[in-house]
N, C-alpha and C positions, 0 to 999 in steps of 0.2 A: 209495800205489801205485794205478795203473790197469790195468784190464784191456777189454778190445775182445770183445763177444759175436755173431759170428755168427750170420743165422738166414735158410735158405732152404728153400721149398715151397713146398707147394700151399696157396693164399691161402683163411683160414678164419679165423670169429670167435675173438675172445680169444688170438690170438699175444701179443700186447706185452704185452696182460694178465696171461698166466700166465708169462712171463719175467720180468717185471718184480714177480712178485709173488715169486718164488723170491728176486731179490732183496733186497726189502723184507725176507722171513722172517730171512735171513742179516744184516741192517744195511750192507746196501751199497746205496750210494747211485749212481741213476741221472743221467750230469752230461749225454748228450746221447745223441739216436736221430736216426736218419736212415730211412725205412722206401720202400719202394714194390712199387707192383704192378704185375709187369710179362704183361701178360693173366691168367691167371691165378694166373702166381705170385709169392710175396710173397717181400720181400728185406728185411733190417732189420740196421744196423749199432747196435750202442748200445758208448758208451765208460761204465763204470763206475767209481765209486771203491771198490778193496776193501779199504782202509786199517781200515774201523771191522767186518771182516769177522768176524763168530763162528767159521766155521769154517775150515779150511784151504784153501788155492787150489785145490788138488786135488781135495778133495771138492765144492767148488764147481762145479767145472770138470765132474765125474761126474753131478752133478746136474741139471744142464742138460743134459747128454747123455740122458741116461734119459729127460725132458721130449718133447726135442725125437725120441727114438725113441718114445716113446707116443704121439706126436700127428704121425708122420712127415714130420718136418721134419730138416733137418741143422742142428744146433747147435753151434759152435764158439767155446770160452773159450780166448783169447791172451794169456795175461800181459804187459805192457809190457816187460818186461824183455829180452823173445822180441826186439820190434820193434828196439830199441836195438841188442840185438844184432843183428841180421840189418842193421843200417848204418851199424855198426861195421867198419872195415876196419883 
């Protein structure tokens, strides 16, 4: 299973860095990022795989929340399932 992480704000060192490390900790593995900065703010798509995940999607999903509110950013975890559904008619 995949999931799609969000990440939008004001452009500052170590974004991908400490997303990607929150990862790592959990065993989910990063399969692509896409990132830019649009003057000064940074936008970052990354698709994960949370199949090898320690913890639960949910708390995954809280944790990168909290992340991205300590370093005032918006971070958002969309399980693939969301996506399927939503183009499923």
């Amino acid at each position: 299973m995949r999931a799609v992480i969000t990440v939008i704000g004001k452009d500052m060192v170590g974004i991908l860095a400490k997303v990607s490390a929150v990862c790592a900790d959990h065993g989910i593995n990063v399969l692509e990022v896409t990132q830019s900065i649009l003057q000064d703010m940074f936008a970052m798509i990354m698709m994960v795989d949370i199949e090898k995940s320690d913890v639960p999607f949910t708390a995954f999903a809280d944790e990168l929340t909290r992340l991205g509110e300590s370093m005032h950013l918006s971070v958002h975890t969309m399980h693939e399932d969301i996506f399927n559904s939503m183009h499923t008619i």
